[in-house]
Backbone of each chain as ProteinMPNN parsed JSONL, in Angstrom:
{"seq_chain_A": "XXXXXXXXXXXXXXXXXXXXXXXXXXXXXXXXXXXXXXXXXXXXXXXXXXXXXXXXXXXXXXXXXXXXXXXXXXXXXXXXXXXXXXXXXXXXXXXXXXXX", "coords_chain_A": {"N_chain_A": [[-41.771, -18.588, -31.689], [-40.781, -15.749, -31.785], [-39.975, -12.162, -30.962], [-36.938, -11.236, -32.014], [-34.53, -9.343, -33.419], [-34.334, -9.425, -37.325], [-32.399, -9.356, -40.062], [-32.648, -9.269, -43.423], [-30.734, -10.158, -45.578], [-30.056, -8.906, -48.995], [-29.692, -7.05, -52.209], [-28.556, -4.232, -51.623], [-26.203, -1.533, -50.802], [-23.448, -3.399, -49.251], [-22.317, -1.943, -46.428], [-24.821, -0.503, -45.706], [-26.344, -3.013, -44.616], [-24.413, -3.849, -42.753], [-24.582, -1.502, -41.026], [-27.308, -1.804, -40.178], [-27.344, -3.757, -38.344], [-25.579, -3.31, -36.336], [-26.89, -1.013, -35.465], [-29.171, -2.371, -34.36], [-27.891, -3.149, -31.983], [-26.321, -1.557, -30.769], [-28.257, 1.453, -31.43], [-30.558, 0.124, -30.172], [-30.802, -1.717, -28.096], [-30.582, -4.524, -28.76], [-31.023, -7.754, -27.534], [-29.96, -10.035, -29.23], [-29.201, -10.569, -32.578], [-30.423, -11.806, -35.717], [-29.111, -12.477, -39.019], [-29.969, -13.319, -41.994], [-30.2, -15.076, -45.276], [-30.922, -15.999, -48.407], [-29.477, -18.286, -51.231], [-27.23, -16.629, -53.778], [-26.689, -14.841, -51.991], [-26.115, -15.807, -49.607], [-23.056, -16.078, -49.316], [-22.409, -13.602, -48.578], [-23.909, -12.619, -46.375], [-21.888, -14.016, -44.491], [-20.142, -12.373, -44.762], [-21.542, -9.733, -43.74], [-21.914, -11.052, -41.613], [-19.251, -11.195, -40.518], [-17.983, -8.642, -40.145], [-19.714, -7.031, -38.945], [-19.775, -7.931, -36.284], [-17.165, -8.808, -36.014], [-15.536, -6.619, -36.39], [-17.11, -3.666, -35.799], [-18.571, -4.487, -33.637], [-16.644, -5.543, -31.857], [-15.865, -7.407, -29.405], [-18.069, -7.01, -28.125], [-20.319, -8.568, -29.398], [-21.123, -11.965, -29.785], [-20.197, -14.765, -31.628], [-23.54, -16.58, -31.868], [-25.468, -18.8, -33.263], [-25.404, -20.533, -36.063], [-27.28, -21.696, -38.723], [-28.656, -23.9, -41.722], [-30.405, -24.256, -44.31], [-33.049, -25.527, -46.778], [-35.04, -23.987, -49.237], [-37.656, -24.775, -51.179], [-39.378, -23.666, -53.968], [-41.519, -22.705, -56.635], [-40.753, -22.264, -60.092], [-41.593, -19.852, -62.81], [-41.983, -21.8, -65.061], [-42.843, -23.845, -63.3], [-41.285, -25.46, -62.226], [-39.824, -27.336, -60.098], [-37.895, -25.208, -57.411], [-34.757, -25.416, -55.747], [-33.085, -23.637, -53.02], [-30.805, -22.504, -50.919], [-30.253, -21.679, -47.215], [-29.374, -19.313, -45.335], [-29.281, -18.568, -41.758], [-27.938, -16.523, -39.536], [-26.802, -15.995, -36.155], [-26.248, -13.445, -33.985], [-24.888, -12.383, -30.902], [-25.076, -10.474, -28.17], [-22.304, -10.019, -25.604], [-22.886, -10.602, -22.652], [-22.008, -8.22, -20.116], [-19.654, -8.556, -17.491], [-21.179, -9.065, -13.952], [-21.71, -6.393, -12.008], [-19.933, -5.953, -8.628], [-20.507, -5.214, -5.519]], "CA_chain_A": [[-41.975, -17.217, -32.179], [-39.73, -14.573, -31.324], [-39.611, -10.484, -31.311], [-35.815, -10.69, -32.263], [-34.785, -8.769, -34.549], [-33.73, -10.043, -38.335], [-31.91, -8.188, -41.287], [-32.624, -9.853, -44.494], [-29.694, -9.836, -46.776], [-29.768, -8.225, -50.132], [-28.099, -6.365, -52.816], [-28.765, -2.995, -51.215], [-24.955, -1.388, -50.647], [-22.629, -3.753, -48.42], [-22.221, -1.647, -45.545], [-26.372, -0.827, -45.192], [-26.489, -3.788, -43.614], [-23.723, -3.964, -41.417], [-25.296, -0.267, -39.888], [-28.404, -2.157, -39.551], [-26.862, -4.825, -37.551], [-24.515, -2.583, -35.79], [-27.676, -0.047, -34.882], [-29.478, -3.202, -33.31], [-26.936, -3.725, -30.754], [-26.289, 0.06, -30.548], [-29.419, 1.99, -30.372], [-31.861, -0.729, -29.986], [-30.361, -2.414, -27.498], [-31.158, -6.116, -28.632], [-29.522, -8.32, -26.879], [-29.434, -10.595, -30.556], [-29.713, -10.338, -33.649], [-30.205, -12.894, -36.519], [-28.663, -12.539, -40.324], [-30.948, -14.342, -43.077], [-29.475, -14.991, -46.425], [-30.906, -16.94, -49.377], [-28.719, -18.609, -52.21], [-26.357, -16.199, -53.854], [-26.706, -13.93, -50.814], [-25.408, -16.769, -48.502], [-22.106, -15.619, -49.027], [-23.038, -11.376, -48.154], [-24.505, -12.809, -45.051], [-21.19, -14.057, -44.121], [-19.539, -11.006, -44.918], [-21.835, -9.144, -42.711], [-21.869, -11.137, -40.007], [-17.77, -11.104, -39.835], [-17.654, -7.027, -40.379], [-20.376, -6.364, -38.015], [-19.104, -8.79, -35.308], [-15.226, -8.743, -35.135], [-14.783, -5.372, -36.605], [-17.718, -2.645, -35.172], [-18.683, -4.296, -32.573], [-15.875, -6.74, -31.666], [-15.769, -7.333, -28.035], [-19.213, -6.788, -27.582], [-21.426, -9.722, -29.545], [-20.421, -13.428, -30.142], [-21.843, -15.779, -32.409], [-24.83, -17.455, -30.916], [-25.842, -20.117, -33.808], [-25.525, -20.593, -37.744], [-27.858, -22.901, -39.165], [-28.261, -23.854, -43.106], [-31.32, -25.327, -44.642], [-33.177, -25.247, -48.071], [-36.214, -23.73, -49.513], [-38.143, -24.896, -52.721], [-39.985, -22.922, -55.128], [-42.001, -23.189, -58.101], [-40.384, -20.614, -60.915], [-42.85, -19.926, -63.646], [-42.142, -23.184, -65.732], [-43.705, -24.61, -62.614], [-40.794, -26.325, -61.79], [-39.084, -26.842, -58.475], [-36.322, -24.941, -57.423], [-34.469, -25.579, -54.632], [-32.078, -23.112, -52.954], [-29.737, -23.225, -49.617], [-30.526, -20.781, -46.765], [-28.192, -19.418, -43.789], [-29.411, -17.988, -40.547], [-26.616, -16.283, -38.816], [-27.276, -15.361, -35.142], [-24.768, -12.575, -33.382], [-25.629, -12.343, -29.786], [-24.896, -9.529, -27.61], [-21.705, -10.577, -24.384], [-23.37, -10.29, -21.032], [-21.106, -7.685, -18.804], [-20.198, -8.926, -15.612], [-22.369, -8.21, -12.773], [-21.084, -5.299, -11.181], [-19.927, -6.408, -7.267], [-20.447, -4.086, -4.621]], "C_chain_A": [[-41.192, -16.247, -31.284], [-39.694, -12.745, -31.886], [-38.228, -10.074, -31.618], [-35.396, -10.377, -33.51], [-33.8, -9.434, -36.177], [-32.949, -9.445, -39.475], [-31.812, -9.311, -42.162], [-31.502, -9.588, -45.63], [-29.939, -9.768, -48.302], [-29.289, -7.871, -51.357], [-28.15, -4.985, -52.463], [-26.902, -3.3, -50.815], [-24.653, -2.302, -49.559], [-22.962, -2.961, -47.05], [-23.912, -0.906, -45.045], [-26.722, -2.245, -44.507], [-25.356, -4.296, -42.688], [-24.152, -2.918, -40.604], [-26.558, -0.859, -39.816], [-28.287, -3.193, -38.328], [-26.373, -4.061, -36.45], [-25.808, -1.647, -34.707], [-29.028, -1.335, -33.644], [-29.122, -3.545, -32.221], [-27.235, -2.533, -30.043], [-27.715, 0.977, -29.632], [-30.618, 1.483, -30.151], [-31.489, -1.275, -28.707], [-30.636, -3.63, -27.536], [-29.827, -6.908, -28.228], [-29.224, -9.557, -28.126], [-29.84, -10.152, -31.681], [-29.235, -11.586, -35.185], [-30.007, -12.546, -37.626], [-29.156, -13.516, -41.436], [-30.458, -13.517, -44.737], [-30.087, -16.187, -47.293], [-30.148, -17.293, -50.909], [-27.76, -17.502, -52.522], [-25.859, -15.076, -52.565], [-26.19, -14.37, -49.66], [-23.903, -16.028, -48.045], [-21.624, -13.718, -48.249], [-23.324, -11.814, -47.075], [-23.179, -12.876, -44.159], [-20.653, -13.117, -43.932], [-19.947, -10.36, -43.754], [-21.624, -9.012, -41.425], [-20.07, -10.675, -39.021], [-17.712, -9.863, -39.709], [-18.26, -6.731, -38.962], [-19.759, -6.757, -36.279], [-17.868, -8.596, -34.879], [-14.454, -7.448, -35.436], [-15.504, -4.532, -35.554], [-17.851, -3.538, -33.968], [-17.743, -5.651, -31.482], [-15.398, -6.33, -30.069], [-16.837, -7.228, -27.225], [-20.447, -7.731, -27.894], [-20.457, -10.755, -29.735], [-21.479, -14.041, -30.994], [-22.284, -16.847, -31.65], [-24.947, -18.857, -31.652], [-25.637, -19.459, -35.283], [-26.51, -21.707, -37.881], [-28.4, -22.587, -40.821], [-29.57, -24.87, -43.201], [-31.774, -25.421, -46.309], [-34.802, -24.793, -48.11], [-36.842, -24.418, -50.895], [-39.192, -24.184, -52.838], [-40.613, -23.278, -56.188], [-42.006, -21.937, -59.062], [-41.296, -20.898, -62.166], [-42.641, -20.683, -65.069], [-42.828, -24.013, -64.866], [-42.531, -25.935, -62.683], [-40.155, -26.136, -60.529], [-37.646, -26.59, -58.659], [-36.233, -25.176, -56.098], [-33.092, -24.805, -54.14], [-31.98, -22.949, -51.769], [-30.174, -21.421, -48.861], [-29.365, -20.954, -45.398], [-29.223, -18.718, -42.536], [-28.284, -17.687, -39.509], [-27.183, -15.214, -36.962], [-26.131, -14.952, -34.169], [-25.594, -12.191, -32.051], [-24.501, -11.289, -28.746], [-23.818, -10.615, -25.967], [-22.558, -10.201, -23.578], [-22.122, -9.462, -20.398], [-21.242, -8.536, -17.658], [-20.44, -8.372, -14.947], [-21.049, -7.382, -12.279], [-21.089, -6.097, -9.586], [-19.244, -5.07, -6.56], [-18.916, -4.157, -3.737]], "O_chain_A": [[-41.197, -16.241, -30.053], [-39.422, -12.323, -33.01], [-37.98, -8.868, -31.593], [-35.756, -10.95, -34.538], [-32.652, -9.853, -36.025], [-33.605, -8.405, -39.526], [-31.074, -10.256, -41.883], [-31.648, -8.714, -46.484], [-30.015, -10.883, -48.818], [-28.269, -8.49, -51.657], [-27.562, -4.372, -53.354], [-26.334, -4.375, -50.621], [-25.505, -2.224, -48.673], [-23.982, -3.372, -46.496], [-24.064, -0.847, -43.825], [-27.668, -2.197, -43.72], [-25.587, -5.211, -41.897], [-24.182, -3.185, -39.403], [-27.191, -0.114, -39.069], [-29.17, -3.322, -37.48], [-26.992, -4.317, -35.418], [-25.71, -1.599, -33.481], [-29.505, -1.078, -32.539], [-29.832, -4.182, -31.443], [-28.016, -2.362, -29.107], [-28.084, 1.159, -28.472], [-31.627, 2.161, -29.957], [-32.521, -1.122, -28.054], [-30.98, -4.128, -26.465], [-28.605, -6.877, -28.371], [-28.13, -10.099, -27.966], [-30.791, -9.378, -31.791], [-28.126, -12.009, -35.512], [-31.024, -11.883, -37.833], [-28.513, -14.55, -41.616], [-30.378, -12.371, -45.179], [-29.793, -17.33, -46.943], [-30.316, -16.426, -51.766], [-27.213, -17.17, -51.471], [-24.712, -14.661, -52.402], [-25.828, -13.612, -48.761], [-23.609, -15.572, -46.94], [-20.719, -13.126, -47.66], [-22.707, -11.056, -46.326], [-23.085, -12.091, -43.216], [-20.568, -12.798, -42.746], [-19.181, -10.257, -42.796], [-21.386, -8.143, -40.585], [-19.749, -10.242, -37.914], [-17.091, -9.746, -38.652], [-17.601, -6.308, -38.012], [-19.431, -5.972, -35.389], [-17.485, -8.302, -33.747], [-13.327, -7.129, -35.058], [-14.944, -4.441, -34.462], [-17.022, -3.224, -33.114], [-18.217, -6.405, -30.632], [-14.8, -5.332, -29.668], [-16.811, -7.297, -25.996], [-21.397, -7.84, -27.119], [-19.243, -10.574, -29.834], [-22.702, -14.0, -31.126], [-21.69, -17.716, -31.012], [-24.67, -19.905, -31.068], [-25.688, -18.267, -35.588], [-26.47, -22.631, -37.068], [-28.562, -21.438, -41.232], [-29.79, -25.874, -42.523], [-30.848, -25.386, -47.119], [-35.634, -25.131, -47.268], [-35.971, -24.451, -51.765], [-39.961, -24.029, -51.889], [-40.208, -24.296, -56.75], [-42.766, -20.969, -59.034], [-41.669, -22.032, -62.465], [-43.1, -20.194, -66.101], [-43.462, -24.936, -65.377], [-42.785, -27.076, -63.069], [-39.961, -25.055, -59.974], [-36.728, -27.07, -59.323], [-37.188, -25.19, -55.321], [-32.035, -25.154, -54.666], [-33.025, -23.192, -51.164], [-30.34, -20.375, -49.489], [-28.825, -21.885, -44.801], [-30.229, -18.316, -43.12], [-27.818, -18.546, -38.761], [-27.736, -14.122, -36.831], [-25.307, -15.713, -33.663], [-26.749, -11.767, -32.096], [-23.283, -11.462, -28.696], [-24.328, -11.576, -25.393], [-23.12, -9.166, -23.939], [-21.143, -10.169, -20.16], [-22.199, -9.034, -17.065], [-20.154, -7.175, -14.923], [-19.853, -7.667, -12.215], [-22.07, -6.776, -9.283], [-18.268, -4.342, -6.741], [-18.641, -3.29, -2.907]]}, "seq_chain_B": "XXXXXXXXXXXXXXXXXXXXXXXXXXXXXXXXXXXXXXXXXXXXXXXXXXXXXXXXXXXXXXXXXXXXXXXXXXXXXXXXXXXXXXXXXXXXXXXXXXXX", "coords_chain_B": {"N_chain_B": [[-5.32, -31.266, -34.432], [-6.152, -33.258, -36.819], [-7.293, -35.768, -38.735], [-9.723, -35.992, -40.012], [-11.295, -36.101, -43.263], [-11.701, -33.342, -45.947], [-12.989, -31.459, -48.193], [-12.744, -29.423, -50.183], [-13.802, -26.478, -51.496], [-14.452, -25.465, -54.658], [-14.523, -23.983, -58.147], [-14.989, -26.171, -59.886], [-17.108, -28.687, -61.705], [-20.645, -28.494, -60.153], [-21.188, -30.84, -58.636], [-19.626, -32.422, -58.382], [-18.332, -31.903, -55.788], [-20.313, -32.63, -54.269], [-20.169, -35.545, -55.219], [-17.687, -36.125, -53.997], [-18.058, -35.439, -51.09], [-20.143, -37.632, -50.443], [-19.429, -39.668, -51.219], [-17.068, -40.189, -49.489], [-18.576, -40.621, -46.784], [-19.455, -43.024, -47.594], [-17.837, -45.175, -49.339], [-15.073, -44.568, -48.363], [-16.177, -44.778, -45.513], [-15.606, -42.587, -43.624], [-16.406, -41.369, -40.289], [-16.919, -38.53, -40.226], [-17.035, -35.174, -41.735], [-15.868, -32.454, -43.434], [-17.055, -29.323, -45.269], [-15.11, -27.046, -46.754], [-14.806, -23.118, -47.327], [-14.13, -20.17, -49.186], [-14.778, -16.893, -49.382], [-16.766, -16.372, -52.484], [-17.297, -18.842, -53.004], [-18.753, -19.554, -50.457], [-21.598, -19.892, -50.532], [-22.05, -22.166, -52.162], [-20.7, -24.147, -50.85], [-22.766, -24.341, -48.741], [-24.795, -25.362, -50.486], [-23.778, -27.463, -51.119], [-23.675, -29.182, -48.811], [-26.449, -29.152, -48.189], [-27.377, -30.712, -49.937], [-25.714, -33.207, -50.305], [-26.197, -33.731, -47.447], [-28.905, -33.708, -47.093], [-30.27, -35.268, -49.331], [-28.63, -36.948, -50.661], [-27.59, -38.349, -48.299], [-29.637, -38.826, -46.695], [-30.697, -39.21, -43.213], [-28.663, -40.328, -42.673], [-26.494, -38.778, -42.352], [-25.793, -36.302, -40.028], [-25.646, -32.604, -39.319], [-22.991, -31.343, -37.656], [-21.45, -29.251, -36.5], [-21.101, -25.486, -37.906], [-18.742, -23.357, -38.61], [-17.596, -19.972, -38.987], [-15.552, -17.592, -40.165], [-12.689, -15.131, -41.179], [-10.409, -14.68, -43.255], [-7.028, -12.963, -43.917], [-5.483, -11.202, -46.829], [-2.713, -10.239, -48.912], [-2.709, -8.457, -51.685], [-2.003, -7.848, -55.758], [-1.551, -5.061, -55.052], [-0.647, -4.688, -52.955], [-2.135, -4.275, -50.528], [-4.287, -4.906, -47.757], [-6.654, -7.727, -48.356], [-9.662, -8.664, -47.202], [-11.247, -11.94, -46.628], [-14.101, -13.571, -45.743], [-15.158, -17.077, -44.531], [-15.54, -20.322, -44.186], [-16.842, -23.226, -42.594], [-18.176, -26.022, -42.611], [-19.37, -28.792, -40.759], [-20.186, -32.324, -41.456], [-22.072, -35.334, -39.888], [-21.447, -38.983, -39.459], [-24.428, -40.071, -38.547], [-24.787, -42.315, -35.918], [-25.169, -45.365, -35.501], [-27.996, -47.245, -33.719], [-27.282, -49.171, -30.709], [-26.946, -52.961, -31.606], [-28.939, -55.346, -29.684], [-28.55, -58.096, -28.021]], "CA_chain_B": [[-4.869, -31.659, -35.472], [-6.984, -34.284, -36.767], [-7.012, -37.029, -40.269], [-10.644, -35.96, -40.549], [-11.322, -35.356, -44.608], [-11.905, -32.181, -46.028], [-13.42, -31.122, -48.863], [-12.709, -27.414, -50.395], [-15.331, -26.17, -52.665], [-13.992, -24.431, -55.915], [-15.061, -23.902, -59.346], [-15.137, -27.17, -60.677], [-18.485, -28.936, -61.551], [-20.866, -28.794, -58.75], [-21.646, -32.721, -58.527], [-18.013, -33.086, -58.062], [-17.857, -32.032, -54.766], [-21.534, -33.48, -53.723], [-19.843, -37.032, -54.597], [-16.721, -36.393, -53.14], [-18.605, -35.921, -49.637], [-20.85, -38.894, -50.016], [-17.672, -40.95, -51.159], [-16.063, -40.033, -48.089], [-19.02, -41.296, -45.761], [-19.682, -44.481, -48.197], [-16.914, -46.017, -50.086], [-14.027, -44.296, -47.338], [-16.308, -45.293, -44.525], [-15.172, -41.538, -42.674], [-17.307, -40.512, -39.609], [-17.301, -37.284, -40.532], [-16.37, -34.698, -43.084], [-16.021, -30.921, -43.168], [-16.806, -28.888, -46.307], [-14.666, -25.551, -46.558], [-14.898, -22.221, -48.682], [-14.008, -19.017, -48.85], [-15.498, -15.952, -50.486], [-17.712, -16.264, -53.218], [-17.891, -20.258, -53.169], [-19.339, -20.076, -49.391], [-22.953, -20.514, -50.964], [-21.896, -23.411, -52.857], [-20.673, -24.997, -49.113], [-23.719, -24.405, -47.936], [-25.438, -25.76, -51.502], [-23.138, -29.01, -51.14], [-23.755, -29.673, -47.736], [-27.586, -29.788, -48.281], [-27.806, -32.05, -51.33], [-25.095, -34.128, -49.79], [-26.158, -34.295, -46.594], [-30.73, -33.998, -47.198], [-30.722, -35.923, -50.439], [-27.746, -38.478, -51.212], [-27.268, -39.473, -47.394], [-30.684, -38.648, -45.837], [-31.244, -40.349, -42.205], [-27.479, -41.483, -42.769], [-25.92, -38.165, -41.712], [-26.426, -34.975, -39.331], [-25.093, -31.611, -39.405], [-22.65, -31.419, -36.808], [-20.81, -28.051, -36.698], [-20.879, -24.928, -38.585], [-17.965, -22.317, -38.347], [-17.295, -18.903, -40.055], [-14.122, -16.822, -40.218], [-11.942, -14.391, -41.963], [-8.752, -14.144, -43.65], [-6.749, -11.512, -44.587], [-4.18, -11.971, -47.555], [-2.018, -8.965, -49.607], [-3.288, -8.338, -52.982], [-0.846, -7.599, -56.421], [-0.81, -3.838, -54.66], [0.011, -4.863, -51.052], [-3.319, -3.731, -50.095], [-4.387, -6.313, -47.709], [-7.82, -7.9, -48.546], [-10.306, -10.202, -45.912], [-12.557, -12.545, -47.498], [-15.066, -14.743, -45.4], [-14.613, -18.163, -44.629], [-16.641, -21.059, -43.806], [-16.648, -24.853, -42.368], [-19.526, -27.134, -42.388], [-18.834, -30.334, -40.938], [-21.18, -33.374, -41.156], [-21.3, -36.366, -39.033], [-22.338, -39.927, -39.702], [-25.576, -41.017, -37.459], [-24.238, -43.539, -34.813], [-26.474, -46.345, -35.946], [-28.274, -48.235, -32.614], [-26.039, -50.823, -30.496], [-27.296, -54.059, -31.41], [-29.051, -55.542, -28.45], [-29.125, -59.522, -28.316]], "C_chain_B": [[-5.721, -33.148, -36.06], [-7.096, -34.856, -38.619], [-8.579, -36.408, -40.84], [-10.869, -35.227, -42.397], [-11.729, -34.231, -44.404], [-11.828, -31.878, -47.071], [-13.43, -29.507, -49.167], [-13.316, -27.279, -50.988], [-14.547, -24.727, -53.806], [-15.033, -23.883, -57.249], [-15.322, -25.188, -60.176], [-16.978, -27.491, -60.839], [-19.312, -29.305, -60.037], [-21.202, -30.301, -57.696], [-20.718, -33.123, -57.817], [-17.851, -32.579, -56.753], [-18.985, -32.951, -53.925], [-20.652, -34.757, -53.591], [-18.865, -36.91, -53.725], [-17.364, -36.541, -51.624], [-19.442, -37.157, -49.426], [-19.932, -39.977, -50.207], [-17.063, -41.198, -49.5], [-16.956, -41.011, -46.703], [-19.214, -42.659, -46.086], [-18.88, -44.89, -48.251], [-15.439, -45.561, -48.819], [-14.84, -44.538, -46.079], [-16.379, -43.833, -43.104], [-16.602, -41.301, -41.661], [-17.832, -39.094, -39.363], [-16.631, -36.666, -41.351], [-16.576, -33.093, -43.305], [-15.384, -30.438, -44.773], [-16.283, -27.605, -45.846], [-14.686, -24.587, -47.912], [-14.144, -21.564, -48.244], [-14.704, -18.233, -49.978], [-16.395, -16.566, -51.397], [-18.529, -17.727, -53.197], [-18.405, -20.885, -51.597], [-21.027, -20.563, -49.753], [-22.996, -22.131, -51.576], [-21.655, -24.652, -51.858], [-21.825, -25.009, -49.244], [-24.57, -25.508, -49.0], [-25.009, -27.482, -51.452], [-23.336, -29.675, -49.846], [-25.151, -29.902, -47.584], [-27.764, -30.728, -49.083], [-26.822, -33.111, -50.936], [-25.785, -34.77, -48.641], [-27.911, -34.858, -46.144], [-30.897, -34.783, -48.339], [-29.79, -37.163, -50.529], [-27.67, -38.585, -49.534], [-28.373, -39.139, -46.098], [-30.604, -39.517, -44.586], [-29.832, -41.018, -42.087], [-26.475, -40.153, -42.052], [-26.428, -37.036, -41.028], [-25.221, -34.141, -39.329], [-24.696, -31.59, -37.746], [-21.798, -29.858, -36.219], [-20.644, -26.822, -37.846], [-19.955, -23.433, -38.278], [-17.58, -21.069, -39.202], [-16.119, -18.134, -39.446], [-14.153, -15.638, -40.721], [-10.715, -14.563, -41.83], [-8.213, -13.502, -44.088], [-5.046, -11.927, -45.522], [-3.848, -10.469, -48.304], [-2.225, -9.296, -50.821], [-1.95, -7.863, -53.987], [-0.375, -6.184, -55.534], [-0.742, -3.595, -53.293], [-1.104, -4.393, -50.695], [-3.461, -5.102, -49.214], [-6.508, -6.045, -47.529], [-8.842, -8.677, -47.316], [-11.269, -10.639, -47.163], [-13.012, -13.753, -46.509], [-14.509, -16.121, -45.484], [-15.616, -19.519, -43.857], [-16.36, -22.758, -43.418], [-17.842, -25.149, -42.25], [-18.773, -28.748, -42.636], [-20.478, -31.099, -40.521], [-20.756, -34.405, -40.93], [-22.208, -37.598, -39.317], [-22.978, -40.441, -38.688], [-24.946, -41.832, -36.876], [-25.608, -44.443, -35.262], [-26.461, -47.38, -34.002], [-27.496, -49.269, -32.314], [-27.087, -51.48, -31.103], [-27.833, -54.754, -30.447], [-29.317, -57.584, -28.718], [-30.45, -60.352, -27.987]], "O_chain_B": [[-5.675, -34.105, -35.286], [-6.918, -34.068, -39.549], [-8.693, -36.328, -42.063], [-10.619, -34.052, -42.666], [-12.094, -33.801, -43.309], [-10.664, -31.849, -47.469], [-13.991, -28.621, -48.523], [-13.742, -28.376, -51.349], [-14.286, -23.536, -53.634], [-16.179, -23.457, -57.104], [-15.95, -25.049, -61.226], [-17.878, -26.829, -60.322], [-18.916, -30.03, -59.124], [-21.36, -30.544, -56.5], [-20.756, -33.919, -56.878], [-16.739, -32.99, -56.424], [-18.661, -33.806, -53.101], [-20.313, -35.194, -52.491], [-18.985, -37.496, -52.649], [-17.226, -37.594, -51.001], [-19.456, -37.696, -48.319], [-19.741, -40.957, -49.487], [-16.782, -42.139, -48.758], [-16.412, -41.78, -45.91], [-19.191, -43.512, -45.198], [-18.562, -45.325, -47.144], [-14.809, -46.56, -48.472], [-14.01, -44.521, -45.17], [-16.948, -43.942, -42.018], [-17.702, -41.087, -42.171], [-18.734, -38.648, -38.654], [-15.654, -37.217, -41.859], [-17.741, -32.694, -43.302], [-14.328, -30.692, -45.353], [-16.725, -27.034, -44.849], [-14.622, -24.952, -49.086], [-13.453, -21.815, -47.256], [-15.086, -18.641, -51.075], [-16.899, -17.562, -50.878], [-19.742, -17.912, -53.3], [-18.503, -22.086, -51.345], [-21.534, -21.543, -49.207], [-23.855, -22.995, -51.397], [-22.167, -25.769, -51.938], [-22.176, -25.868, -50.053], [-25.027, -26.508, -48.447], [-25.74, -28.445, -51.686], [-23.121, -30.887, -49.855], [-25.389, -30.859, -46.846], [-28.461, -31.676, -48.724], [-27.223, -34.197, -51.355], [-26.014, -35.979, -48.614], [-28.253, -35.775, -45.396], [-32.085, -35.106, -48.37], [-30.256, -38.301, -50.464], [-27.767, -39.812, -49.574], [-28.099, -39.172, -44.898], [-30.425, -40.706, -44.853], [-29.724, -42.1, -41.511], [-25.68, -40.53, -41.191], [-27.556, -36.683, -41.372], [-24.072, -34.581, -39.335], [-25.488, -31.727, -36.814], [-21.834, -29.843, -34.988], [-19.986, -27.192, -38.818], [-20.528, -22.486, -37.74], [-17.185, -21.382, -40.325], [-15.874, -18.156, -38.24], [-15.191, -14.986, -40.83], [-10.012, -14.614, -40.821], [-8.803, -13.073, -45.079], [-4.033, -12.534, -45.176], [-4.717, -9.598, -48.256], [-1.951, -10.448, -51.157], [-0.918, -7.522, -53.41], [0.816, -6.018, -55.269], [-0.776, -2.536, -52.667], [-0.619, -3.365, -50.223], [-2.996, -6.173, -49.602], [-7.263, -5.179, -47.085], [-8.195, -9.342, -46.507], [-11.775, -10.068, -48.129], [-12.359, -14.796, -46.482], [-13.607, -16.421, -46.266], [-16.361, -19.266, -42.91], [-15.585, -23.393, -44.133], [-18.597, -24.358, -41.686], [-18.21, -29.423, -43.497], [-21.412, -30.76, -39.794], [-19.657, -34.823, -41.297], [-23.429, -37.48, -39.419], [-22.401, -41.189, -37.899], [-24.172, -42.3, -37.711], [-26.787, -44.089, -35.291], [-25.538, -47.89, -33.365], [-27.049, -50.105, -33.099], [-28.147, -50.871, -31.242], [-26.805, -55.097, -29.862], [-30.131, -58.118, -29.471], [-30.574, -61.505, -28.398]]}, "name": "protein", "num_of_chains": 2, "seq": "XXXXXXXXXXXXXXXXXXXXXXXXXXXXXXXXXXXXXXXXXXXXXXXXXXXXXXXXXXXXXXXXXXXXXXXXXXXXXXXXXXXXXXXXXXXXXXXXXXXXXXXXXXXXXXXXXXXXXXXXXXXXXXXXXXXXXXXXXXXXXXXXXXXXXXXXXXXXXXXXXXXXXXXXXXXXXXXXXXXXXXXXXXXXXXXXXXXXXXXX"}
């Protein structure tokens, strides 16, 4: 269990979630932040993560971890669905220590 | 630079790339195998790399690497575009030495 913070991907406009990502680093100061995307949204996640990452704040997070799994469902035929999930985790560089 | 297969993920039927990756670890024998996208058909990676790699070769392979990108290409009006980009490679289980 973890207090870090997540941005669920969407269809809210494109760039609403790269300023949510972007404002985590920014004026939250987290030192990560994880990108969650299910099925057609997989690909938007990507998106995000590359915009937020190598454009706004490029030089300042790295990617930490991706990982890909599946969920199932029961849609109201009461059958199972099964659809593909991402977790994209952008992690804040460490500065180097300042030396006196 | 490396022989390892590689599987692109298009529009065709979606089965058709599922076998191609379980071909590759069965009938070609390969120790590993990296699906690639871009844009829209990165969900479908991700979609082919679970049903390949949790259903047709359960306990037979593990997720070994997952990489994301961008590329940037010039459109009919020289505009230039990026679109996302994705690798998922999977690796076949090392099955136990033999011990006599």
């Amino acid at each position: 269990m973890t207090d870090e913070p997540t941005i669920f991907i969407g269809n809210k406009p494109f760039m609403n979630y790269v300023t949510a990502v972007v404002m985590q680093f920014t004026a939250r100061n987290a030192p990560s932040v994880t990108i969650r995307a299910r099925g057609k949204f997989i690909t938007r996640a990507v998106d995000v993560a590359e915009v937020a990452g190598k454009r706004f704040l490029e030089g300042n997070v790295t990617l930490k971890n991706i990982g890909i799994g599946s969920e199932a469902f029961q849609n109201e035929d009461n059958k199972t669905i099964r659809v593909s999930t991402i977790a994209i985790t952008l992690e804040r560089i460490k500065e180097p220590e300042q030396t006196l």
